[in-house]
C-alpha positions as CSV (number, residue, x, y, z in Angstrom):
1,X,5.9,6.2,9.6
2,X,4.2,3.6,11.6
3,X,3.9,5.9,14.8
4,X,2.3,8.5,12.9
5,X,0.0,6.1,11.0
6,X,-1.1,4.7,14.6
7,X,-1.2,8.1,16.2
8,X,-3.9,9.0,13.4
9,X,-5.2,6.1,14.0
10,X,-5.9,6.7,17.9
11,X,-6.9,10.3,17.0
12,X,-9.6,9.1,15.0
13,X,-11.0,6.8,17.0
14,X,-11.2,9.3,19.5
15,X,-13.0,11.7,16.9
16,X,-15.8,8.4,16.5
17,X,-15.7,8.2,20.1
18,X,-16.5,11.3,21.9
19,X,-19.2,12.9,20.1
20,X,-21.2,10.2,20.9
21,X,-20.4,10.6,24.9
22,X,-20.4,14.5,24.6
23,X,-24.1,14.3,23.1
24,X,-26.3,15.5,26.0
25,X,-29.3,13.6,24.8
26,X,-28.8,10.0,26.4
27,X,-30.6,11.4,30.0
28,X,-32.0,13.9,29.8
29,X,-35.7,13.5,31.3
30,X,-35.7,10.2,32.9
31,X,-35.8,6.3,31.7
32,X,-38.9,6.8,29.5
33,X,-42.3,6.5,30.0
34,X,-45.1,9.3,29.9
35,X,-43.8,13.0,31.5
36,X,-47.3,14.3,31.8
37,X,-47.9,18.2,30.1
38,X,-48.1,18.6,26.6
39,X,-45.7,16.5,25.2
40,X,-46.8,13.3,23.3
41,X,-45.7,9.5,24.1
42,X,-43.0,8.1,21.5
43,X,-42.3,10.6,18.9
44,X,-40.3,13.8,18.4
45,X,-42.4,16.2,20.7
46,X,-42.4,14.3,23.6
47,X,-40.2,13.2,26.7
48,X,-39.6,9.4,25.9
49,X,-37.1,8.0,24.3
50,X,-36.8,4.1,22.7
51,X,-33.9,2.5,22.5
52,X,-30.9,4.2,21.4
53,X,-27.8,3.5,19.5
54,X,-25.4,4.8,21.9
55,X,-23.0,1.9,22.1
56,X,-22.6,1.8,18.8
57,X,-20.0,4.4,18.8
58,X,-17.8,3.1,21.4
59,X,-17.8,-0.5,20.0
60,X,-16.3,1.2,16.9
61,X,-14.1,2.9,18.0
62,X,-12.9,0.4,20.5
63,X,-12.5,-2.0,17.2
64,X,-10.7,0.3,15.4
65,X,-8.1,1.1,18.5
66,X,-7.9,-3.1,18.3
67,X,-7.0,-2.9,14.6
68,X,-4.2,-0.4,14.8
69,X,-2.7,-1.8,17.7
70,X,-2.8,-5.2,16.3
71,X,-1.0,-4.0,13.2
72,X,1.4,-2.2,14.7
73,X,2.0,-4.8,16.6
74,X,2.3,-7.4,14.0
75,X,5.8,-7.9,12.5
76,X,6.7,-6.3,8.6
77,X,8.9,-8.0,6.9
78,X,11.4,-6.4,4.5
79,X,11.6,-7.3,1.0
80,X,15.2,-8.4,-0.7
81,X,16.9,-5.9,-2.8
82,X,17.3,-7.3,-6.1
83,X,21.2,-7.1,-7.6
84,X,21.4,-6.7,-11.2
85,X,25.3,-7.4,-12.4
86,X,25.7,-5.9,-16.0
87,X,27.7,-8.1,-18.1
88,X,30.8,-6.8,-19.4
89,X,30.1,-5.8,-23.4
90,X,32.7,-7.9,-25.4
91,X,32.8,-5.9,-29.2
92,X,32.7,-8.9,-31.7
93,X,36.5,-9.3,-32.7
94,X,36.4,-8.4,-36.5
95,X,38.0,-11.0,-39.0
96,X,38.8,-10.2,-42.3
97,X,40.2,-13.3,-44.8
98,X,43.6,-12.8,-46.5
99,X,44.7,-14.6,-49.9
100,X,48.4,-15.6,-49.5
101,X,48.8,-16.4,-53.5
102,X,47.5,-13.4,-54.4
103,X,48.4,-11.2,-51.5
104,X,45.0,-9.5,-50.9
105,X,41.7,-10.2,-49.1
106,X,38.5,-10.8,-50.0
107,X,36.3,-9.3,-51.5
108,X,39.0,-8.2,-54.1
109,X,40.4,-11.9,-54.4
110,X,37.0,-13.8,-55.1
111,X,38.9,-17.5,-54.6
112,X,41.8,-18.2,-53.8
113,X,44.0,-21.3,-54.7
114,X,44.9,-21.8,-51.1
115,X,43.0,-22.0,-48.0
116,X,41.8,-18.7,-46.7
117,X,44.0,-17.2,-43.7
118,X,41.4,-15.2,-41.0
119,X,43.1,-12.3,-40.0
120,X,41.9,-10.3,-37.2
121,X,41.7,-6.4,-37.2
């Protein structure tokens, strides 16, 4: 997963990238200046061209190679599985009290003369 995430990566840098250098306008008349003819000095109709933003491109892309090299470079660390041990399930042992005089448990024997005798079941 991470080479594909850094082959994207580098693929779309390179997308940024090279329109910028495949743009035929950065020379196309000369360093600026006034061209003579018809053409006006500084605007749209004319040969001279300010300063362009031609580097900015480049520096972008160049930042985001940086990035996805320096991640992928970086190291990942992986997380501790967490182990959940279920508890055994213990049925409460049922207890049921037994008269001895009378020979019968509660509740059909409400007391008893003796003391009460727990008797599991």
């Amino acid at each position: 997963m991470k080479r594909i995430s850094t082959l994207f990566a580098c693929l779309l840098a390179f997308a940024v990238v090279l329109p910028a250098q495949a743009d035929g306008r950065g020379h196309g008349g000369g360093y600026g200046g006034y061209h003579g003819g018809h053409g006006s000095y500084g605007g749209y109709g004319g040969h001279y061209r300010g300063s362009s933003n031609y580097w900015l491109a480049p520096v972008l892309g160049a930042a985001l190679v940086g990035s996805v090299i320096y991640a992928a470079s970086s190291p990942s660390y992986a997380v501790p599985q967490t182990v959940v041990v279920q508890q055994q399930y213990a049925p409460p042992s049922r207890v049921a009290y037994f008269c001895p005089t009378a020979q019968q448990y509660y509740p059909n024997v409400p007391s008893c003369q003796v003391p009460w005798q727990p008797v599991n079941y």
